[in-house]
Every structure is written in C-alpha cells, then in structure tokens.
C-alpha positions in Angstrom: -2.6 0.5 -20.3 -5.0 0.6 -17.4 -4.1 1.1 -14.1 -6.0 -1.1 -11.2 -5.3 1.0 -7.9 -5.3 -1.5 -5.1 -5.6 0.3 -2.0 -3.6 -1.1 1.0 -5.2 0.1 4.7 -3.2 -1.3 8.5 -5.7 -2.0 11.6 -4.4 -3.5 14.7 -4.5 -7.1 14.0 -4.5 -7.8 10.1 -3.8 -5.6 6.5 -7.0 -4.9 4.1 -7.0 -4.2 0.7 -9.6 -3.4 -1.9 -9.9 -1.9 -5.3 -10.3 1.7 -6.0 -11.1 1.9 -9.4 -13.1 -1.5 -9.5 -15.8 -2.9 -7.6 -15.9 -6.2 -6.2 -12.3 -6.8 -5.5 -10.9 -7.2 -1.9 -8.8 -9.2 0.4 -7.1 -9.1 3.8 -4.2 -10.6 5.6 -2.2 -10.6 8.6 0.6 -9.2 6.7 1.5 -7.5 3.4 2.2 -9.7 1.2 -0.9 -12.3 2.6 -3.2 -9.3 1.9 -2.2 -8.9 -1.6 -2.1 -12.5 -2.3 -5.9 -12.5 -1.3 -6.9 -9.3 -2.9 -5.3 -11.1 -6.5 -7.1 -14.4 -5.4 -10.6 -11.8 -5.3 -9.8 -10.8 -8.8 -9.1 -14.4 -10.2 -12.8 -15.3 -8.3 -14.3 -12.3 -9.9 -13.0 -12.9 -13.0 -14.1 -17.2 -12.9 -18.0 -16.0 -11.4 -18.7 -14.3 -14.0 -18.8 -14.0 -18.3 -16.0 -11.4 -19.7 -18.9 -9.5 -20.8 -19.8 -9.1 -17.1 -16.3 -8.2 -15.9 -15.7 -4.2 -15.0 -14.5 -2.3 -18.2 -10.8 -1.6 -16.4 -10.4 -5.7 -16.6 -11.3 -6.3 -20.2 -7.9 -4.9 -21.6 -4.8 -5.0 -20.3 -3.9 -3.3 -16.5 -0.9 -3.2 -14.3 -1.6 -3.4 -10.3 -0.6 -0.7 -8.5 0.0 -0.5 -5.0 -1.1 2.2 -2.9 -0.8 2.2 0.9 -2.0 4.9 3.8 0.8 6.1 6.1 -0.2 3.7 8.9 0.3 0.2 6.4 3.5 1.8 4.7 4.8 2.2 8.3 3.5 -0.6 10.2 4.3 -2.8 6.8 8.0 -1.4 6.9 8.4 -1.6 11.2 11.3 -4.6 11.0 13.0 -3.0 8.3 13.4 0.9 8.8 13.7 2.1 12.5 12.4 5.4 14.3 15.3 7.0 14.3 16.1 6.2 10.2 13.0 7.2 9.6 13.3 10.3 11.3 16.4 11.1 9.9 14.9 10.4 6.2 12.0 12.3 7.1 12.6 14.8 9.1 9.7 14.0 11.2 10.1 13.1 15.3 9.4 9.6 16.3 7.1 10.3 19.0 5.2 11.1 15.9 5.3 8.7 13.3 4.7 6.0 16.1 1.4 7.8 16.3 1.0 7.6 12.7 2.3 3.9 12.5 -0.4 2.7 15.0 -3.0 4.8 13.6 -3.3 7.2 16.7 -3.1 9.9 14.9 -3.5 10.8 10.9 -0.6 12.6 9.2 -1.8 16.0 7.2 -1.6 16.4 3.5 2.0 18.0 3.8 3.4 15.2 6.5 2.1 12.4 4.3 4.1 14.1 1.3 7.2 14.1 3.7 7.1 11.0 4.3 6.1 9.4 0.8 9.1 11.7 -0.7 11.6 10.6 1.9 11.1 6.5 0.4 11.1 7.5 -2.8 14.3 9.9 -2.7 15.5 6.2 -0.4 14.3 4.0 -3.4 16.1 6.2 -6.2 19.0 6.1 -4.0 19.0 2.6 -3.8 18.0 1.8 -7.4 21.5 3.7 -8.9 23.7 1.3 -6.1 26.0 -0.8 -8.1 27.7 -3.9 -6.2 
C-alpha cells in the first residue's frame, strides 16, 4: 500500500499542509484538525477535476495518509495539552528552548528534532500499553 505523506508546517496565525509525494494537494487552517480537513477536501477536488487516468500514480491504488509535522506545528499543535515543564522532562530539552522552537524562533538540529520526536513516541507506547 502506498503511503501519501501530508506534510503539516505552524506559522503565526494558521497551520498549512501540503502533499509531499503528490502534486496538487494542499490546505490550511487555523488549527490542526481544520488544516487536515482542508488538505482531504484538496484531494476529493483533485480527484472530482479530473479523469482517474489524470490522477497522480500514488492515488490510483490504494494509500494510507500519513501525517508528518515540523517541530514548530507538533509543538504549537500540542501547546494546551503538554506543558514546558513536561515536555522538558520527557525531552530533556530546557524550555527557554523549545518555546523558541514552538514559535518558530529558532529551528531545532537533526539530533534535537530526534529528541524530541523520540520523547512522544516513547509517551505514545507508554500510553498505548495503559489498561483502565
């Protein structure tokens, strides 16, 4: 199965997204889940303008959406849910410096973004093996 990479990018004021692997399809929102809902409402457009003969080859079979964000959306997207201080603790990383990531002051390095991306997905493998 195919994988259609939808790229998910924070500015000050709204979320963008567009397709990696496929050209044509974009959307943007004020928030996450607005952004995606645009971005799929692209694709459906994309797929209605044109003949399936015309469509990219990655949307003629079957494809799964995946979601990929930069530091600054995952944090910004995330702010109401994980504090500073959490995500320091999960990250190892000072606050003082992932607000500067979060607000796009400053770009994390290759080995900071790994830090981070590793801290949620330890968090999510944690949370996936909770029983209630």
């Amino acid at each position: 199965m195919e994988k259609l990479i939808i790229q998910i990018g924070a500015s000050s004021d709204f979320f963008g997204g567009f397709a990696e692997n496929c050209n044509g399809i974009y959307g943007a929102g004020k928030n996450v889940p607005e952004c995606k809902e645009n971005v799929l409402e692209g694709l459906r457009l994309l797929k209605e303008s044109r003949p399936a003969e015309d469509w990219p080859e990655i949307l003629k079979g079957k494809y799964e959406i995946i979601y990929k964000y930069d530091v600054q959306s995952i944090l910004s997207y995330y702010a109401n849910v994980f504090t500073k201080p959490a995500l320091e603790r999960l990250t190892g990383i000072n606050q003082k410096q992932l607000h500067h990531y979060a607000t796009g002051l400053k770009k994390p390095r290759e080995p900071q973004r790994k830090k981070i991306e590793n801290a949620l997905h330890k968090l999510g493998a944690e949370l996936l093996a909770v029983e209630l």
